[in-house]
N, C-alpha and C positions, 0 to 999 in steps of 0.2 A: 783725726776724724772726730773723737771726742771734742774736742774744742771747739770744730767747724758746727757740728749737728747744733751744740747748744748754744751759740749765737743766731744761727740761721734759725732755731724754735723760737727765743727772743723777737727777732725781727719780724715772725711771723703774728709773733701777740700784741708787736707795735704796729702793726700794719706798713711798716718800712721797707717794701721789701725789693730784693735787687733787682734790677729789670736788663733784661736781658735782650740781645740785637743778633740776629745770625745771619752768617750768611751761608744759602746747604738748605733745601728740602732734599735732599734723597735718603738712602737707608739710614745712614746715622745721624743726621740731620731731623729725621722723624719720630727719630728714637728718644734725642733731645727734649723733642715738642712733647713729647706724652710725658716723659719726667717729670719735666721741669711743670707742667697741667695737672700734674695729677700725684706726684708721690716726692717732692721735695719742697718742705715747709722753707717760707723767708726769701721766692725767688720765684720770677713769673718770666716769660716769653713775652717780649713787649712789642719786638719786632723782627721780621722774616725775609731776606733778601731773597727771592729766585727767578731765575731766567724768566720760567713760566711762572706769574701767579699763583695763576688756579692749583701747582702743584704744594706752593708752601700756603696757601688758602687749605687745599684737604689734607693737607695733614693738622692743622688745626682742629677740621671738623672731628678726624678719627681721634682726637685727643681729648673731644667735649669742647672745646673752647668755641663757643658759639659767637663770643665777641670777639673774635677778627674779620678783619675789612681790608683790602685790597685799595691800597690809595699809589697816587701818584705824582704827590709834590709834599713837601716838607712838611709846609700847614698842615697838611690832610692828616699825615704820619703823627704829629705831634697832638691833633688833638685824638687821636684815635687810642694812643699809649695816655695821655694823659687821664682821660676816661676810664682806665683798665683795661682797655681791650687791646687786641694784636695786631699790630699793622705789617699788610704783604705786601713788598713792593719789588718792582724789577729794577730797581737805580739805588745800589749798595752805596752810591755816596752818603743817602737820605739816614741812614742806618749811623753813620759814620759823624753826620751834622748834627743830629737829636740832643736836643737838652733833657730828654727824657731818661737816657739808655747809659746804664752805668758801666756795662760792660759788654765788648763783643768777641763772637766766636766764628770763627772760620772752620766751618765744618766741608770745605767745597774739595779740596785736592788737587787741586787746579793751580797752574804755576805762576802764569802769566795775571790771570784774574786774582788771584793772595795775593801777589806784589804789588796790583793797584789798590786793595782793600789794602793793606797791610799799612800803606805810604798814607793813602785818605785817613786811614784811625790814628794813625800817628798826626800828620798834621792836625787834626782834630781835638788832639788830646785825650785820644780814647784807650784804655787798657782794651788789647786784646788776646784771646785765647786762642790757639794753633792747634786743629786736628789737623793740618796742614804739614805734614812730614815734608813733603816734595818741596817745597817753599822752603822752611827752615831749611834744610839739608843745601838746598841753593843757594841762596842771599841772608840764611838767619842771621849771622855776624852781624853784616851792616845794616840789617832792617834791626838790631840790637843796638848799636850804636847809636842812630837816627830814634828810638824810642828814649834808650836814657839823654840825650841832648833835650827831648820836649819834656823828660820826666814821668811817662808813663810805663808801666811794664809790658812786656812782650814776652811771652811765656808757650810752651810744648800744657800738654795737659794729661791731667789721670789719664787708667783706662786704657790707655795704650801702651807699647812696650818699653818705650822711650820715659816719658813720665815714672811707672810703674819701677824700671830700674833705679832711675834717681832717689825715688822716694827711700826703694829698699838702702840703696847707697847712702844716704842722710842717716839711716838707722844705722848702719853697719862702722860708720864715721862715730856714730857718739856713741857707741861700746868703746872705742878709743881703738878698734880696729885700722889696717892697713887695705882698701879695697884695691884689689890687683886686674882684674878682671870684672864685665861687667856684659850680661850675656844676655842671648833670645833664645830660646827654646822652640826649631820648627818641627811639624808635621811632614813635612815635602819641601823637597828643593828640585828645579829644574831649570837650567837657561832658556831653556829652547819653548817653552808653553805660550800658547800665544793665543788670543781671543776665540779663536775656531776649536783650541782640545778643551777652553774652560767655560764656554757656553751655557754648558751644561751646569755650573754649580753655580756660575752666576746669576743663571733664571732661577732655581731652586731659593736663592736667599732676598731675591728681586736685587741685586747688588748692579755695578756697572761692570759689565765684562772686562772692560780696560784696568777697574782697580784691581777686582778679583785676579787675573794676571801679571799684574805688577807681585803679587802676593807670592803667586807660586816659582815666577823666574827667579824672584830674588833681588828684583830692585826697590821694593819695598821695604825689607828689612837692611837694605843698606842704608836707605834714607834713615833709619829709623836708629841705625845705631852709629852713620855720624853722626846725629843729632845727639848722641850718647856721649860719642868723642869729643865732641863741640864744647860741652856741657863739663864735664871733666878734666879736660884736656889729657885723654887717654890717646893711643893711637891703635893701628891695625899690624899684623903681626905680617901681614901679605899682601897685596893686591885678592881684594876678596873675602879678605879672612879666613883662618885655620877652617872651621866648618866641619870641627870632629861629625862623626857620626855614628852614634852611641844608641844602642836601644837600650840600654838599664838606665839605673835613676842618676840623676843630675851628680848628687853626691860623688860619684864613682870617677868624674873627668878631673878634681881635685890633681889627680898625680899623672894629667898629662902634659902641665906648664913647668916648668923653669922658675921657682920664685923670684931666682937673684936675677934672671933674666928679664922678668917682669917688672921686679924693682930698678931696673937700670934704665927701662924706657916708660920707667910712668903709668906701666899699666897698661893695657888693650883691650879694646872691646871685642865681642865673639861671638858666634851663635854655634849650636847645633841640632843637630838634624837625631830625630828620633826618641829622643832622654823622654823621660818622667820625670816632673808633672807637664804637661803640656798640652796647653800653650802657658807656658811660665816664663816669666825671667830670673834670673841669679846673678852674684854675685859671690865671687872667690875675695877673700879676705885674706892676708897675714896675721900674724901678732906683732902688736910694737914690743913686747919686751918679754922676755923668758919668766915673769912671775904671770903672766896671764894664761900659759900655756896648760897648765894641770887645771883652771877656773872652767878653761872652756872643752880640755878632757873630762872634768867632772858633767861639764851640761851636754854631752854625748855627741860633741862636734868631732871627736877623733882627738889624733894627736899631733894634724899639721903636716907640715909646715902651711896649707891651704886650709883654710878652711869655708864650705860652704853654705850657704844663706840663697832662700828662693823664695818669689811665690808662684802659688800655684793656678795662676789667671791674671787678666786682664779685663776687667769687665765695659769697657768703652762705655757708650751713651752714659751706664749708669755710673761713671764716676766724672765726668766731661762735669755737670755742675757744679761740684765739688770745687773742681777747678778754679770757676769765676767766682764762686765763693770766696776762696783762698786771695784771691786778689783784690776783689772788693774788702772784705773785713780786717786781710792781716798784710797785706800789700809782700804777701808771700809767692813767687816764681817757682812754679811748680820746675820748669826745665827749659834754661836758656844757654844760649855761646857765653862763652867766659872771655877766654884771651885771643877770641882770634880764633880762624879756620884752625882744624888739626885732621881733619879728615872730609874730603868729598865723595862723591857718589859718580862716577867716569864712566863715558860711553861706550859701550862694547857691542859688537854687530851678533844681532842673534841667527843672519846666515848670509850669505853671501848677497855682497851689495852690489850695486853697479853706479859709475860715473851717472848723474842727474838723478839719481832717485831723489826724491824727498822724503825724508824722516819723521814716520809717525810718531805718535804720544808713546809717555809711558803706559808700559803693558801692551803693547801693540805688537807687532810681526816684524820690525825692523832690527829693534835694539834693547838688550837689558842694563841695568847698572849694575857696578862693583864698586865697593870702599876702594879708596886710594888714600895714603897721608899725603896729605894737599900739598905738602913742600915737591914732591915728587908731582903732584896732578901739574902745579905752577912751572915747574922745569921742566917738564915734557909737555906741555900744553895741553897737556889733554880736553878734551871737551866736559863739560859736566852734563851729564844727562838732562836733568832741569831747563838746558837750553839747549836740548837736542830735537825738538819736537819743531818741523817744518825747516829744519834745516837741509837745503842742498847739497848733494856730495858731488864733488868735485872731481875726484877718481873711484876706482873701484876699491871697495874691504872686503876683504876674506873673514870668514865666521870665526866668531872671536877674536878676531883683532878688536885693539882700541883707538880710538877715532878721535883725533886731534882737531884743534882749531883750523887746521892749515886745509883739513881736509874738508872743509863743508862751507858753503857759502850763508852766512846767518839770515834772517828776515829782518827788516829794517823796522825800526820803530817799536820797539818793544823794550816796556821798563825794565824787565827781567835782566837784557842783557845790560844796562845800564847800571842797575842795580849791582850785578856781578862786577862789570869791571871797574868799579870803584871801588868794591869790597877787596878784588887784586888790591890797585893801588895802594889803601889803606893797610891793608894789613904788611902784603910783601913789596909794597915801591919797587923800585926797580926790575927787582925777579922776573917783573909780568912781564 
């Protein structure tokens, strides 16, 4: 952060400064627009994909930016950004084409629509930023691949749990630490929550009822910590994950892993339900060697063999620019796939289904996700939730069962599933 702040003040006194492509007017998406308008030197909002206009048009206005304009072909876009001002448009290709736009961000959550933005920035040769869990968690491997082949980065971002953890993990790695575990900190956990019991707190935050329930089932923070596993190449210790549930402080779950058992698979990602500080993320550490152990019993970590490391938030929108910073000045990846799938996100019936239903979105009354280590999702075929939205079932699921390929008829013509079964192939050949 020091490093970031004082090049972006620089940039700011050159008049250089990074301009910015989104695509997302809604909650966090607006939260962006005021930032980056009003309280982040060296970086401006240049341009706004959204369905509606008029809605990434007013959040401009709520942000002061009086010079945005609503255009509709490239020309328009480019001289609008070229002038200083903000161009809204409803064709995220335009975003994607700009010789203006140094960097973009996918603030939408949308899976089918990130994998077209995703493929267009890539061809393009655009760096872009992922608030987009659901997308990485689906196809980030190969939309990772497909980026470094054009030589651009593809990156997770601050602010979020995901990012947030890596970051802490980056520090906990250059103490010369062993990170074993790498965690989410929730409030509530429930399978069964579905648009109709979370109404109520999704109007309260003006959020979308569907994200705000992906939040509390639990499909949300699965995405969030394959994208952990991905990243790592940590795995899950279950279908689901352990999912202690602790009301004292973080510190205290240290003596309910296994270290050699930890060390023998690499390490797993985690979450639990109730700890302090939350909503934080942590990390459980080892020691590499018996002369470090009294260094960090002196700095009041205990005596081990765990040792733990947290923060105490995630602050989204206000660390999202940070992000494209890091990418434009130090061509630094906040949080991307390493080697290949190691964990997905698997469909599971949130109550009893019947032969022909159609399968809503995430956060919906159909279906929640669970982690699965993907070697297990690929041999049992499981479906991955990311491409369980409008899928046909074929027989009937009983509530919590998990919902196979076999069992659902797909929609035709959608990159997603393309996107996916190449990412099989590549990674496990045959297995698929």
């Amino acid at each position: 952060m020091i490093i970031i702040d004082r090049e972006l003040n620089l940039r700011e006194a050159s008049g250089r400064l990074i301009r910015v492509g989104m695509a997302g007017a809604g909650f966090m998406g607006r939260g962006i627009v005021n930032q980056l308008a009003n309280h982040v030197p060296g970086m401006r909002m240049a341009g706004i994909f959204s369905r509606d206009p008029q809605q990434g048009y007013q959040a401009c206005m709520d942000a002061g930016m009086i010079d945005a304009e609503i255009v509709v072909d490239l020309d328009s876009l480019e001289s609008v950004i070229a002038r200083g001002g903000c161009a809204i448009t409803s064709d995220a290709t335009l975003l994607c084409q700009s010789q203006h736009i140094d960097v973009l961000i996918d603030a939408t959550g949308a899976v089918e629509f990130g994998a077209q933005f995703a493929s267009e920035a890539i061809r393009n040769h655009k760096d872009l930023v992922l608030m987009n869990a659901e997308l990485d968690g689906t196809v980030g491997p190969i939309l990772k691949v497909h980026a470094d082949r054009a030589g651009v980065i593809l990156t997770g971002c601050d602010g979020d749990q995901p990012g947030v953890q890596l970051n802490l993990l980056r520090f906990v790695k250059s103490l010369g630490l062993i990170p074993l575990v790498c965690g989410n900190i929730k409030g509530l956990q429930d399978r069964y929550r579905n648009p109709t019991t979370q109404a109520g707190f999704a109007k309260q935050w003006g959020q979308s009822v569907h994200m705000v329930t992906s939040f509390a089932d639990g499909t949300k923070i699965s995405f969030e910590q394959a994208i952990v596993a991905n990243a790592t190449g940590m795995c899950v210790a279950k279908r689901g994950m352990i999912g202690h549930v602790h009301a004292g402080h973080i510190d205290e779950l240290t003596t309910r892993f296994d270290v050699e058992e930890l060390k023998a698979c690499g390490g797993i990602v985690e979450y639990v339900v109730g700890s302090v500080p939350s909503p934080g993320v942590f990390v459980f550490a080892a020691a590499s060697d018996e002369r470090q152990l009294i260094y960090l019993d002196y700095g009041k970590l205990g005596k081990g063999p765990l040792y733990s490391f947290y923060v105490p938030y995630h602050l989204t929108i206000f660390e999202v620019p940070l992000s494209a910073a890091r990418v434009v000045l130090f061509r630094d990846t906040v949080i991307a796939p390493t080697s290949g799938p190691k964990v997905d996100v698997v469909t599971l019936a949130k109550t009893n289904l019947k032969a022909g239903d159609i399968l809503d979105g995430l956060g919906g009354y159909c279906t929640y996700g669970m982690c699965e280590n993907s070697e297990l999702t690929i041999g049992q075929k499981l479906l991955p939730i990311g491409l369980a939205e409008g899928c046909c079932l074929k027989r009937d699921i009983e509530k919590d069962q998990a919902i196979t390929y076999a069992d659902v008829e797909i929609p035709c013509g959608r990159l997603i599933d393309k996107l996916r079964t190449e990412q099989d192939l590549h990674f496990f050949g045959d297995r698929t």
